[in-house]
PAZAPA-4460 file (N, C-alpha, C; in steps of 0.05 Angstrom, whole numbers, plus 32768, in hexadecimal, padded with zeros to 4 digits):
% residues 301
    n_x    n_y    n_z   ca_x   ca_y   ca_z    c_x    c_y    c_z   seq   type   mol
   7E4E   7F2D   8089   7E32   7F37   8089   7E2F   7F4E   8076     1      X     A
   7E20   7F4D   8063   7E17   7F67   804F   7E12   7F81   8061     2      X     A
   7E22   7F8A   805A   7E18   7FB4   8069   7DFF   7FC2   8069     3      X     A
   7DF5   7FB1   804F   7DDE   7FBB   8042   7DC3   7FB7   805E     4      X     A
   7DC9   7F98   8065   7DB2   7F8E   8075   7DBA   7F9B   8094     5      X     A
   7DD8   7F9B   8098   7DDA   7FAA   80B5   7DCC   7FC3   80B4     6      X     A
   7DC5   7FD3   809F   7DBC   7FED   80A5   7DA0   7FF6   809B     7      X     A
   7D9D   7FDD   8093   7D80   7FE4   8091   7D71   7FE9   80A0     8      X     A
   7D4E   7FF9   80A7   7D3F   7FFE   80BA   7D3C   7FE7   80CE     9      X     A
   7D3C   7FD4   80C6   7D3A   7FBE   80D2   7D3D   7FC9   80F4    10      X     A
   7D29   7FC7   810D   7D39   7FC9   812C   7D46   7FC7   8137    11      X     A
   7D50   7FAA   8135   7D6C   7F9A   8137   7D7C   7FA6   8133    12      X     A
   7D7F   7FB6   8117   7D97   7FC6   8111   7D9A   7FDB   8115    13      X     A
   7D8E   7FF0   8129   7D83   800B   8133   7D8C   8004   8156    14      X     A
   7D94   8011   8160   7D91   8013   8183   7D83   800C   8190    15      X     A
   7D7D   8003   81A0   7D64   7FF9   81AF   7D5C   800F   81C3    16      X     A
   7D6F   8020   81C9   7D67   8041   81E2   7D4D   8049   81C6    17      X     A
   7D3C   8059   81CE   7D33   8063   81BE   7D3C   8081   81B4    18      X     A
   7D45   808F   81C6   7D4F   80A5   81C2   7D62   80A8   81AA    19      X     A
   7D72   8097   81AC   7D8A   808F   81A0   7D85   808E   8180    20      X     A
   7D70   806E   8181   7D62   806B   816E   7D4D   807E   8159    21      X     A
   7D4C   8093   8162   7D2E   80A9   8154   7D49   80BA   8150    22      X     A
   7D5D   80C0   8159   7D6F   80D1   8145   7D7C   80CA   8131    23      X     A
   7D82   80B4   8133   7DA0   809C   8122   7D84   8098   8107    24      X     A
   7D6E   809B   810F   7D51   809B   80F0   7D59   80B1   80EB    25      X     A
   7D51   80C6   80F8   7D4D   80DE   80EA   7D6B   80EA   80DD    26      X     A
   7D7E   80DB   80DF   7D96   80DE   80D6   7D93   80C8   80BB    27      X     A
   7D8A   80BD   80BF   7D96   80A3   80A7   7D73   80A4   809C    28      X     A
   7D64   80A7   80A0   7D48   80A6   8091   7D33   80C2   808F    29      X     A
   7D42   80CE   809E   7D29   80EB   80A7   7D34   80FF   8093    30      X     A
   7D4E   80F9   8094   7D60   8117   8080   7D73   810F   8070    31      X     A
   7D80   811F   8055   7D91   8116   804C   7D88   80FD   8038    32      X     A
   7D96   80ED   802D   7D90   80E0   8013   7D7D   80CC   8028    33      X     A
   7D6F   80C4   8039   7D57   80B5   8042   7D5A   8099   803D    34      X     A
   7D73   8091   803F   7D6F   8076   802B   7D84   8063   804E    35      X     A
   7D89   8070   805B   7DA4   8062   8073   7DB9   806C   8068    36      X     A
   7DBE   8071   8056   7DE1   807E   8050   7DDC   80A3   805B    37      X     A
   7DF4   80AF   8059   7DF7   80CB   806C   7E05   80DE   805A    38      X     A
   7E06   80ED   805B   7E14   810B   8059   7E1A   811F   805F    39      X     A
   7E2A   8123   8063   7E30   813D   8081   7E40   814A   8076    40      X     A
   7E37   8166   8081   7E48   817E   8076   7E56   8181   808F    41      X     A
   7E77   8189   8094   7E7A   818C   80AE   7E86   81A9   80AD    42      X     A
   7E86   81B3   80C1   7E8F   81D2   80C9   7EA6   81D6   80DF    43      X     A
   7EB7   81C9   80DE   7ECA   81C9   80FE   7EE6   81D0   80EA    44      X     A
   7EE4   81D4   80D2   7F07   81DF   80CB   7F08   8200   80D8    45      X     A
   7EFA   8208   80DD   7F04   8227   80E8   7F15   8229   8106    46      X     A
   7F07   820D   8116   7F19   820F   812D   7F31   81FC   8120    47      X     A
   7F32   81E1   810D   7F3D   81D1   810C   7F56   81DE   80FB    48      X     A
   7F4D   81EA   80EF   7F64   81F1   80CF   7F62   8212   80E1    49      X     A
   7F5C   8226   80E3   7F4F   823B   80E3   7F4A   8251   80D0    50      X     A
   7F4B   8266   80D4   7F39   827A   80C0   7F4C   826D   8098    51      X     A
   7F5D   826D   8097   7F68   826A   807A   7F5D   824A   806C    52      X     A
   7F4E   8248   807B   7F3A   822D   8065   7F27   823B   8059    53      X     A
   7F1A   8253   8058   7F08   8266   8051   7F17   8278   803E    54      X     A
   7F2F   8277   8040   7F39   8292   8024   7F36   8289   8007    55      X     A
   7F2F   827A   8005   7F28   826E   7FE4   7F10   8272   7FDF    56      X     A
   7F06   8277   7FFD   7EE3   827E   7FEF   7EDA   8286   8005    57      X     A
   7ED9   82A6   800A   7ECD   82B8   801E   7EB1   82B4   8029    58      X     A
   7E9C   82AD   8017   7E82   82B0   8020   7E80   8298   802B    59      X     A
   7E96   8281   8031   7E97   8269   803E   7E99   8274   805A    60      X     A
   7EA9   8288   805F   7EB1   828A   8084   7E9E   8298   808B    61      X     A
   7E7D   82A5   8081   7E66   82A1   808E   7E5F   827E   8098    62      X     A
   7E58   8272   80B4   7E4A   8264   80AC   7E31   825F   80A7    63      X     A
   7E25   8272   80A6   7E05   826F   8093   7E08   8266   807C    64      X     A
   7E22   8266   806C   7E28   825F   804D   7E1F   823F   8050    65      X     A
   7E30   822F   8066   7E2D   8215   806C   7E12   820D   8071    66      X     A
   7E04   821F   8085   7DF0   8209   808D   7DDB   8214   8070    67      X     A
   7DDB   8227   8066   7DC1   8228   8049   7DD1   820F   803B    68      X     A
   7DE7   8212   803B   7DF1   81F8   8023   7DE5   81DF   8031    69      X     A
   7DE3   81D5   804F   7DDF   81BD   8051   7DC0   81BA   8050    70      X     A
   7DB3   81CE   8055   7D95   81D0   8047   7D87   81CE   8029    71      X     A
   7D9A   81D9   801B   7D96   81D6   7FFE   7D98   81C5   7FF2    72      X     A
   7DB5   81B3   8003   7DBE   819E   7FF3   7DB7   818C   8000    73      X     A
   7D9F   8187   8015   7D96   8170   8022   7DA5   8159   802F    74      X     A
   7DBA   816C   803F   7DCB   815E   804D   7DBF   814B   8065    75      X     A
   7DCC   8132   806F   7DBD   8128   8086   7DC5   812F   809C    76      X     A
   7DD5   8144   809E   7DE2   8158   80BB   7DF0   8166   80B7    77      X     A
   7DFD   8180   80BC   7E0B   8193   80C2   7E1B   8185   80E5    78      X     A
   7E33   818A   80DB   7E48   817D   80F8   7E62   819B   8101    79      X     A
   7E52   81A1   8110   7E71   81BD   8124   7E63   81C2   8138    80      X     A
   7E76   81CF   814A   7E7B   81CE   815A   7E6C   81E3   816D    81      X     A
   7E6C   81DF   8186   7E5B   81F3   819D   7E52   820F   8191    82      X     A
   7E6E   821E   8195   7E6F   823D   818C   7E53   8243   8170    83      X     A
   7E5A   8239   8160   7E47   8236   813E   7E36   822B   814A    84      X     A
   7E23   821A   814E   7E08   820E   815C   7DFF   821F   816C    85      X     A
   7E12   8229   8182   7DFC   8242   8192   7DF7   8259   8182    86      X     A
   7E06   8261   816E   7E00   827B   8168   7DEE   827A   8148    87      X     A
   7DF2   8261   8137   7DE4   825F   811D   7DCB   824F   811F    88      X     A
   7DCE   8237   8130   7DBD   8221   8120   7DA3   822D   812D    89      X     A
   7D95   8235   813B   7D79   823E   813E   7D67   823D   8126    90      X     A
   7D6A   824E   8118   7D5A   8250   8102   7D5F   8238   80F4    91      X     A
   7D6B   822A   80F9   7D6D   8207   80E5   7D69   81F2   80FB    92      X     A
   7D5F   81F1   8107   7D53   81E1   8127   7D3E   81D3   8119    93      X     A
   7D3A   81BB   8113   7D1F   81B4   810B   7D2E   81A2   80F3    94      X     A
   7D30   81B9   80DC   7D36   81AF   80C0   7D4C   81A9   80BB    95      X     A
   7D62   81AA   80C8   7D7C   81A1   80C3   7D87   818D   80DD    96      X     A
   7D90   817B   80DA   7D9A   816C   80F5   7DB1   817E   80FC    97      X     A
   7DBA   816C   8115   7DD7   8183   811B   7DEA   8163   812D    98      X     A
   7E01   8166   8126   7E11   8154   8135   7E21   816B   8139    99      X     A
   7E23   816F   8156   7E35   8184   816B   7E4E   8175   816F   100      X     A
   7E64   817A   816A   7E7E   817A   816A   7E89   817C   8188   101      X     A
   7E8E   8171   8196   7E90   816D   81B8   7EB0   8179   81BB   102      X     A
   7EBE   816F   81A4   7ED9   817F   81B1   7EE9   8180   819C   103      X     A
   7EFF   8189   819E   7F13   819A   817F   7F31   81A8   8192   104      X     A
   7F36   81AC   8175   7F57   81BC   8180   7F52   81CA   8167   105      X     A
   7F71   81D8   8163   7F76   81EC   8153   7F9D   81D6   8147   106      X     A
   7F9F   81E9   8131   7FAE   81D7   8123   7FCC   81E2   8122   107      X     A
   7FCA   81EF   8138   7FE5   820A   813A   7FFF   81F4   814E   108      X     A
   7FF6   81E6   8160   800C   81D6   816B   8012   81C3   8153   109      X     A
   801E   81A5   8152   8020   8188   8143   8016   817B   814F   110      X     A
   8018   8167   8146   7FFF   8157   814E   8015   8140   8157   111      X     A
   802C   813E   815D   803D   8132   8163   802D   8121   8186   112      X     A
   8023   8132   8196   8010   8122   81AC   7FFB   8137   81AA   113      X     A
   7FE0   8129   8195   7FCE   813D   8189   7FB7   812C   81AA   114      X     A
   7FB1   8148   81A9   7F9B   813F   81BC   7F7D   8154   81B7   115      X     A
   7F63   8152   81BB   7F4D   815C   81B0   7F35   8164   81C5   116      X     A
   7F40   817D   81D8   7F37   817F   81F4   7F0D   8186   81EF   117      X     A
   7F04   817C   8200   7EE5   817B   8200   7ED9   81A9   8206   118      X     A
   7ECE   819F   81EE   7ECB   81BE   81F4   7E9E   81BC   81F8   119      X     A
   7E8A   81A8   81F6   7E76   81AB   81FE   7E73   818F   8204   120      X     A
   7E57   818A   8211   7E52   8176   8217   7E3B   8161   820A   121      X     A
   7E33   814B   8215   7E1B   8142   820B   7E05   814C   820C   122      X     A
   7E04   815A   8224   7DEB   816E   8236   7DE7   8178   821E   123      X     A
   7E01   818E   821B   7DFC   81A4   8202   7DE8   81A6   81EC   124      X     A
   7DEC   8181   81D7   7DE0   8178   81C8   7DCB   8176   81C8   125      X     A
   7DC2   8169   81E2   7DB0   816B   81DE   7D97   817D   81E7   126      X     A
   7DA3   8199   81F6   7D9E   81B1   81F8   7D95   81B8   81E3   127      X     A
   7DA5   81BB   81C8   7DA2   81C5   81BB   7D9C   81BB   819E   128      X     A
   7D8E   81A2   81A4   7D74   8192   8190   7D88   8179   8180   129      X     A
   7DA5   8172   8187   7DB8   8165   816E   7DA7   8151   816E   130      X     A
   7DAF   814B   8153   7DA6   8123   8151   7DC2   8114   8154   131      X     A
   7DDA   8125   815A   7DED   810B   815F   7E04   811A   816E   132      X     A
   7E1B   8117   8176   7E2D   812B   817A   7E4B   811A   816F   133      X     A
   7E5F   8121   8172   7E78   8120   8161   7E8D   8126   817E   134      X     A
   7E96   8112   816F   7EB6   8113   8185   7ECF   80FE   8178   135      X     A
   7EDF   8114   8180   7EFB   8105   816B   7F0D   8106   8187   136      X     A
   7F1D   80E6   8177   7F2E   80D7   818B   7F4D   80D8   8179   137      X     A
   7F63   80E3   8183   7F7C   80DE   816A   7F83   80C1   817C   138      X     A
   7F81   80AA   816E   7F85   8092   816B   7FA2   8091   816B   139      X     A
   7FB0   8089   817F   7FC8   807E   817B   7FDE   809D   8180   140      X     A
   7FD6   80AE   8192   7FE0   80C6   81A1   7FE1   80C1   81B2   141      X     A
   8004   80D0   81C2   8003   80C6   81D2   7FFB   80C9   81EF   142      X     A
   7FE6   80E2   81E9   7FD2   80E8   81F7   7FB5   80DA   81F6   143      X     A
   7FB6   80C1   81E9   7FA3   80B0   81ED   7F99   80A5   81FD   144      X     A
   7FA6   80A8   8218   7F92   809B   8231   7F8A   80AE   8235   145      X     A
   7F81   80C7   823C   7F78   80D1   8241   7F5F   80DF   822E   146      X     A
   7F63   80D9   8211   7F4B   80E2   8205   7F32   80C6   820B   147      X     A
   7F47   80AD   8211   7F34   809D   8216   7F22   8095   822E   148      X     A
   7F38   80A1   823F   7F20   80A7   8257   7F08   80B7   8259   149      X     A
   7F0E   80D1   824A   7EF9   80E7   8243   7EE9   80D3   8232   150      X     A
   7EEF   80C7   8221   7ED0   80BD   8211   7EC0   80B2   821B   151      X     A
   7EC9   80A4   8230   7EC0   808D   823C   7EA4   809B   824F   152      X     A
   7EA7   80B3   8253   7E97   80C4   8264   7E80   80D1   8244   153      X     A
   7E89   80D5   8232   7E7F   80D5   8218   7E66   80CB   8211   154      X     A
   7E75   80AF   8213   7E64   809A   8209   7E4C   8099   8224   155      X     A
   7E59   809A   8238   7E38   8095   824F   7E26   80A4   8247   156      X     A
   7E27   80C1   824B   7E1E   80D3   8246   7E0E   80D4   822A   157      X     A
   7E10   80C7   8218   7E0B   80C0   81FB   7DF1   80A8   8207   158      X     A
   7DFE   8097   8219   7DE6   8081   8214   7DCF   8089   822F   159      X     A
   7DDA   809A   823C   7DC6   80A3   8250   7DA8   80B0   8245   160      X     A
   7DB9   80CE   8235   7DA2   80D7   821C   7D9D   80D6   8209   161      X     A
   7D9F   80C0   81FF   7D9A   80AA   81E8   7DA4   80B5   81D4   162      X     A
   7DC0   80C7   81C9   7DC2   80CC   81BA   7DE4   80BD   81AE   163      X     A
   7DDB   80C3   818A   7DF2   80AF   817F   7E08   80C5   817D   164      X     A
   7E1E   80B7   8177   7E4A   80BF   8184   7E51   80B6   8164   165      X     A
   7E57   80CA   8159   7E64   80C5   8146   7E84   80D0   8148   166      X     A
   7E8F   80B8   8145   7EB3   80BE   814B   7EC0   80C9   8136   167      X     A
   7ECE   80E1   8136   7EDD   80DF   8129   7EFA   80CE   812C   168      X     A
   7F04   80B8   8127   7F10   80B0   8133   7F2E   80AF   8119   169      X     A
   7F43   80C6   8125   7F57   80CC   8115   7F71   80C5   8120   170      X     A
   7F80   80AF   8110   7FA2   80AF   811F   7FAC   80C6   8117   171      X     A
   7FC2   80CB   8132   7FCB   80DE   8134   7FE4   80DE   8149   172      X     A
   7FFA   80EC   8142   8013   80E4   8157   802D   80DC   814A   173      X     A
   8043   80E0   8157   8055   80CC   8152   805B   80B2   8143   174      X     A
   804A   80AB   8153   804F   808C   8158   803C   807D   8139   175      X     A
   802D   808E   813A   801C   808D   811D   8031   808B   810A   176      X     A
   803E   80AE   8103   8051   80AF   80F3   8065   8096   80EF   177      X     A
   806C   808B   8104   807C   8084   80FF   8077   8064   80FB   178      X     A
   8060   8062   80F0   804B   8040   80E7   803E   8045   80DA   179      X     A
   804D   8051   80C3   803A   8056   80A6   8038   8071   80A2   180      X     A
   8028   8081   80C4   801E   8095   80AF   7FF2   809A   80BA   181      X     A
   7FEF   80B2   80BC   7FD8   80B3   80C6   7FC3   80A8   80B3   182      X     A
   7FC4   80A7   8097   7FAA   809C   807F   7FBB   807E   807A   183      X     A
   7FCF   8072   807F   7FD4   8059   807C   7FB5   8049   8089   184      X     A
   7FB5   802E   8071   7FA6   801C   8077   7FA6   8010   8090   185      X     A
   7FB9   800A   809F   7FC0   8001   80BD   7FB1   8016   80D3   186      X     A
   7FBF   8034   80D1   7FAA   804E   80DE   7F93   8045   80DB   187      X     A
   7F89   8047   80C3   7F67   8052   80C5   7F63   802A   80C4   188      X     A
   7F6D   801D   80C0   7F5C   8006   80C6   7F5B   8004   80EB   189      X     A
   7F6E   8005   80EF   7F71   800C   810F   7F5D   8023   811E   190      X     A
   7F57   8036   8110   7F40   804D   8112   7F2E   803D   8114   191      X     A
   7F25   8031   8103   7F0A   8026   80F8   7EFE   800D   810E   192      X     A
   7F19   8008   8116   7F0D   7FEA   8133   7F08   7FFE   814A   193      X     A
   7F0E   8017   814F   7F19   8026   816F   7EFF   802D   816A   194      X     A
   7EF8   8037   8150   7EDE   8043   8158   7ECA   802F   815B   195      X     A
   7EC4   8014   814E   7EB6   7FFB   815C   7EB9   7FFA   817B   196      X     A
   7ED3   7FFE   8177   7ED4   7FEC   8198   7ED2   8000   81B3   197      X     A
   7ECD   801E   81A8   7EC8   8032   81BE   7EA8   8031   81C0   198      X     A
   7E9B   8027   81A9   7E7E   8028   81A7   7E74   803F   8192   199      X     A
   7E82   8045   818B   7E73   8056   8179   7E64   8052   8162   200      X     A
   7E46   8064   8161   7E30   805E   8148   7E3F   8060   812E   201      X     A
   7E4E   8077   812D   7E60   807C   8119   7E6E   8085   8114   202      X     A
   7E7C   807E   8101   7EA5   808A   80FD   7EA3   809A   80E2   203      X     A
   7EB1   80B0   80EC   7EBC   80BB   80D7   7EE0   80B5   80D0   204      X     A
   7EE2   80AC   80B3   7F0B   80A0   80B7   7F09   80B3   809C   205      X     A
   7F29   80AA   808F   7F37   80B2   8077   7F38   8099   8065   206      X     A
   7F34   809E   804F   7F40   8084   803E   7F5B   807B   803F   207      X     A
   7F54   8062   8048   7F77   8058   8050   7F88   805A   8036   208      X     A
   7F9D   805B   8033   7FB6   8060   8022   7FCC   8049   8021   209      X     A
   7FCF   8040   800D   7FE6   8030   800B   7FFE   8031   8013   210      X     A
   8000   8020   8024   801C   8021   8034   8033   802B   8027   211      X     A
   803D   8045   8031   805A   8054   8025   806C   8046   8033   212      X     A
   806A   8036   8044   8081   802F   8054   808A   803A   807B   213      X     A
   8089   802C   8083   8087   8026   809C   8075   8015   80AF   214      X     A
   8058   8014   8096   803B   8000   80A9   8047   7FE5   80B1   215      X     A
   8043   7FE3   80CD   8048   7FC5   80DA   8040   7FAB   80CD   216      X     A
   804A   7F8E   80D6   803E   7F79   80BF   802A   7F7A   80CB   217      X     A
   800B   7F6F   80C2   800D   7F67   80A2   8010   7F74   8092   218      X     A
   8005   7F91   809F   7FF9   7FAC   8088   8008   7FAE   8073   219      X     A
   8020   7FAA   8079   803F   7FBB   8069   8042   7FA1   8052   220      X     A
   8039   7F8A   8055   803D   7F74   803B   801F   7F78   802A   221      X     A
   800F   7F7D   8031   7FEB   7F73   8027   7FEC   7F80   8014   222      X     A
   7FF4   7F97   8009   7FFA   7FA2   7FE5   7FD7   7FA0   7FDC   223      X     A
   7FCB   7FA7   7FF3   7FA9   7FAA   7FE4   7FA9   7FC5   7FD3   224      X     A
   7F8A   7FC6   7FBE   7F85   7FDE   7FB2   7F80   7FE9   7FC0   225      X     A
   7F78   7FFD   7FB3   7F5E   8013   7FC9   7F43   8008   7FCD   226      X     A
   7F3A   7FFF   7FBA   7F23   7FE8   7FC5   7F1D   7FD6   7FDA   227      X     A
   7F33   7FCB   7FD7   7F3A   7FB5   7FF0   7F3F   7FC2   800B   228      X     A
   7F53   7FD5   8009   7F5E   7FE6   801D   7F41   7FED   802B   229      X     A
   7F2F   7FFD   801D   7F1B   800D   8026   7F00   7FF9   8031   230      X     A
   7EFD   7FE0   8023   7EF0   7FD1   8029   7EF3   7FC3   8057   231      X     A
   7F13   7FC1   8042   7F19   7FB3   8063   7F13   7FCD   807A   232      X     A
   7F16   7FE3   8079   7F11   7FF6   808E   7EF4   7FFC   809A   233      X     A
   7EE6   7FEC   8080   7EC3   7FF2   8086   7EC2   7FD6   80A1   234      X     A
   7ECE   7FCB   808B   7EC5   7FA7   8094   7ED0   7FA9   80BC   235      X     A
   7EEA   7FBB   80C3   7EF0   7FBD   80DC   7EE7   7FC7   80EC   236      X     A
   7ED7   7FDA   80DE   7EBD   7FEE   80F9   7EA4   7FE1   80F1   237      X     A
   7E9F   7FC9   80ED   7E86   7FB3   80F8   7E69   7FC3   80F5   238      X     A
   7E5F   7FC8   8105   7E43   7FD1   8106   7E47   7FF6   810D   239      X     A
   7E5D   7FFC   810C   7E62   8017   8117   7E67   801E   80F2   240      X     A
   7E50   8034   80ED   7E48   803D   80D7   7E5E   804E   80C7   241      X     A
   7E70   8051   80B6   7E87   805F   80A8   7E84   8070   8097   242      X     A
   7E91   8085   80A1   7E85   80A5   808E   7EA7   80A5   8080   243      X     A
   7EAB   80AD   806F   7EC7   80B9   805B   7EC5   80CF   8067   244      X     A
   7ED7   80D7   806A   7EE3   80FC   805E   7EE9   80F4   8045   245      X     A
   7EE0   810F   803A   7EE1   8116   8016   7EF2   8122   800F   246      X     A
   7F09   8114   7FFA   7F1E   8123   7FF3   7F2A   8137   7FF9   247      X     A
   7F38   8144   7FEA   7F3F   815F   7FF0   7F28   8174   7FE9   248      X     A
   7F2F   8189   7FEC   7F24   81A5   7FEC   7F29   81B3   7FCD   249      X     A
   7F3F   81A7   7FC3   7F48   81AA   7FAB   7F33   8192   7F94   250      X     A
   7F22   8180   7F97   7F1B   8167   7F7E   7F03   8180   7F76   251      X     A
   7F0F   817B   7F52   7EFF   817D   7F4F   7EDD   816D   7F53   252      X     A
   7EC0   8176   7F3E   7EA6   8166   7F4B   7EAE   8146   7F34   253      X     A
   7EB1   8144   7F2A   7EB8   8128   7F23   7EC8   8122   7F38   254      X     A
   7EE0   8121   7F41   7EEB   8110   7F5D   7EDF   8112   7F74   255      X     A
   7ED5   812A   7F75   7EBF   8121   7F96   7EA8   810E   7F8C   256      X     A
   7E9D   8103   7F79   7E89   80FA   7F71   7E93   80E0   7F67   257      X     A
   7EB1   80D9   7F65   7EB6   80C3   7F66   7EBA   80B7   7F71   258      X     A
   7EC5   80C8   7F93   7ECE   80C4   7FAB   7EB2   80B3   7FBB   259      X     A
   7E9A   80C5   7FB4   7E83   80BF   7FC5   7E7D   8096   7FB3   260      X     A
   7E82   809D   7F9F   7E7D   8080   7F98   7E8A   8066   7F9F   261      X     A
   7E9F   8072   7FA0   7EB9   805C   7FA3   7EB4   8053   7FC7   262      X     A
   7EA8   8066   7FD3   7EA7   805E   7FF1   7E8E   804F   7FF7   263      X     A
   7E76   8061   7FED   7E61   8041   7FED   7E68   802C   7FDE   264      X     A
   7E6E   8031   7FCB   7E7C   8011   7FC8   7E85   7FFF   7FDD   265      X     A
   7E94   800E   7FE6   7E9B   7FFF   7FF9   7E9C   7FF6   8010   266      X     A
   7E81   7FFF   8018   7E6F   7FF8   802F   7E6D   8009   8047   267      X     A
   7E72   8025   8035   7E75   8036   8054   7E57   8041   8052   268      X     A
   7E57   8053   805E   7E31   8060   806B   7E31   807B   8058   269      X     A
   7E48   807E   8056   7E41   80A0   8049   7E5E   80AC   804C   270      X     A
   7E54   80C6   8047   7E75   80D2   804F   7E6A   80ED   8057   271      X     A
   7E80   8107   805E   7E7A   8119   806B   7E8F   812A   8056   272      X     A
   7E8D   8137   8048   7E9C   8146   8040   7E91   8161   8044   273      X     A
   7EAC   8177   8048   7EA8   8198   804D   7EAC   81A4   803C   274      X     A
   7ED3   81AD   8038   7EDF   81C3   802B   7ED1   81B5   8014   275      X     A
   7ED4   81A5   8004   7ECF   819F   7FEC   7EB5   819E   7FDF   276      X     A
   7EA8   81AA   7FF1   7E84   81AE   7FF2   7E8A   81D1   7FF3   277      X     A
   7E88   81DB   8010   7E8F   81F9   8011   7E9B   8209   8004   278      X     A
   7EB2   8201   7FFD   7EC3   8216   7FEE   7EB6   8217   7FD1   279      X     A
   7EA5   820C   7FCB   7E9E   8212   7FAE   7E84   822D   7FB0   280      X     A
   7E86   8236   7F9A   7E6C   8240   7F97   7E48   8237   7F94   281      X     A
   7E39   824A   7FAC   7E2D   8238   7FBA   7E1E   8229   7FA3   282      X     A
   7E0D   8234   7F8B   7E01   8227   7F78   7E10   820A   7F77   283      X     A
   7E2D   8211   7F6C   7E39   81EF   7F69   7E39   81E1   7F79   284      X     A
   7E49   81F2   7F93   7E3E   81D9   7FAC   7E1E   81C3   7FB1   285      X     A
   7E09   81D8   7FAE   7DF2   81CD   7FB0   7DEF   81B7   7F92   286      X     A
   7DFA   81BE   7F84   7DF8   81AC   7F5F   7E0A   8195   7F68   287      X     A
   7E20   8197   7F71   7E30   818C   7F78   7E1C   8175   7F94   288      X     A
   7E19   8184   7FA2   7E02   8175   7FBA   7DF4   8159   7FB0   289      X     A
   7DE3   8165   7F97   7DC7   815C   7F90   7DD2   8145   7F82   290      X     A
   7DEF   8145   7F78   7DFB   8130   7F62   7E04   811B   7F72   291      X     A
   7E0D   811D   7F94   7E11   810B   7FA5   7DFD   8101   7FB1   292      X     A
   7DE5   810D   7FB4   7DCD   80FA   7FB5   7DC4   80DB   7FA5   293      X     A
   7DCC   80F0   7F8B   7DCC   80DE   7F77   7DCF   80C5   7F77   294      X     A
   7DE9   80C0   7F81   7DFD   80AD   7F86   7DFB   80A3   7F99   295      X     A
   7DEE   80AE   7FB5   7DEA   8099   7FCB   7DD1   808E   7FCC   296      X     A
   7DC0   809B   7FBF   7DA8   808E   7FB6   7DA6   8072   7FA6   297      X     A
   7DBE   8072   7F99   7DC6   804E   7F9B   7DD4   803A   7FB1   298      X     A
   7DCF   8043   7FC1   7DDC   8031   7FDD   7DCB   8038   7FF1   299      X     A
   7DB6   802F   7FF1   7D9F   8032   8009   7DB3   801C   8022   300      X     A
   7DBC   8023   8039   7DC8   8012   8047   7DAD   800C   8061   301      X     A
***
């Protein structure tokens, strides 16, 4: 089935809750490139990475730097967490969407049994005006029954007050490592069905990576490009909409701007990139912004 026609306005292809439905618009038609594709600035490296993702560029660890950038640059949401939403987004209530970040860790243990304890709720969200909220699952940890029981209370709560669950859905663990590898094509193609099959509106993954060695058969024979690779990961989260993370923090604006192309290509919804937005200076960031519009303005999904 073409991606193009799953995401079009079409009803069929929208929620039938209405609640649900009037945010998942105003996310994909109300804000941001207006066309069904997305862009999201996100803000959760301060708990995730903490304060030293900001020393390359100080006026980044205000976050007021973030949310004027996602205003300027006509982002379709700003995404972090409780703490930042109660104390900034007020004055951007209205004009900026907000996807609230439901839970996080800090990056000081390993992620050897990474687990991602719930720090707000759905209530919260929609307390406090979100059009979507965010919750990450480490896929294949071996604290995974238990993040999956917590979602499961997630997701009710999501369809009760009609609002859309965008997963971050990241391998993570042992057991990962030791099957490729967390950005192996097997991981994130495996990401990409968990988040289908938990229900989620939409996934945030990694661009899968060519097997270094260890991915289980088939993965470890299939010798796809990155095309193929990235294709098949859209093609495994079905109707559950696919955001990239954007390179490193390090590309220069030609590789983030190749990055954004190479992924609608390939049938995903959009992408969400941060450091590689933030850390620049804000002029470029916003120049930088206006040039990824550009570009998703050819993939009306």
């Amino acid at each position: 089935m073409n991606r193009k026609n799953q995401h079009s306005p079409d009803p069929a292809n929208l929620p039938a809750h209405p609640g649900k439905r009037a945010r998942l618009w105003r996310l994909l038609y109300g804000h941001g490139p207006g066309n069904g594709s997305l862009m999201v600035l996100p803000l959760d490296q301060g708990l995730e990475h903490g304060p030293t993702d900001f020393f390359p560029h100080p006026p980044a660890l205000d976050p007021q730097y973030q949310f004027e950038l996602a205003l300027a640059g006509r982002y379709s949401a700003i995404a972090l967490g409780i703490g930042l939403a109660e104390k900034y987004f007020a004055p951007y209530a209205g004009r900026l969407p907000l996807i609230l970040k439901l839970n996080g860790k800090t990056n000081i243990p390993d992620d050897a049994e990474a687990t991602s304890p719930a720090l707000a709720s759905v209530e919260d969200a929609v307390r406090l005006g979100a059009d979507a909220v965010g919750y990450t699952i480490y896929v294949g940890s071996p604290r995974q029954d238990e993040e999956l029981r917590n979602f499961r209370q997630v997701r009710q709560d999501c369809e009760r007050y009609g609002m859309p669950l965008v997963l971050w859905s990241y391998p993570r663990g042992r057991a990962v490592d030791a099957k490729g590898g967390k950005n192996s094509l097997y991981a994130q193609d495996y990401a990409a069905r968990v988040a289908l099959e938990l229900g989620a509106d939409i996934v945030k993954l990694h661009e899968p990576e060519a097997d270094a060695g260890g991915s289980p058969a088939p993965y470890a024979g299939l010798g796809e490009d990155a095309a193929a690779r990235t294709g098949r990961v859209v093609r495994s989260a079905g109707l559950t909409r696919v955001l990239f993370s954007g390179g490193t923090k390090n590309d220069d604006d030609d590789a983030v701007l190749g990055k954004i192309a190479f992924y609608m290509q390939s049938g995903a919804t959009g992408v969400m990139f941060g450091r590689n937005m933030w850390l620049r200076e804000f002029d470029r960031a916003v120049a930088l912004s206006r040039a990824a519009h550009e570009i998703l303005a050819k993939y009306p999904r």
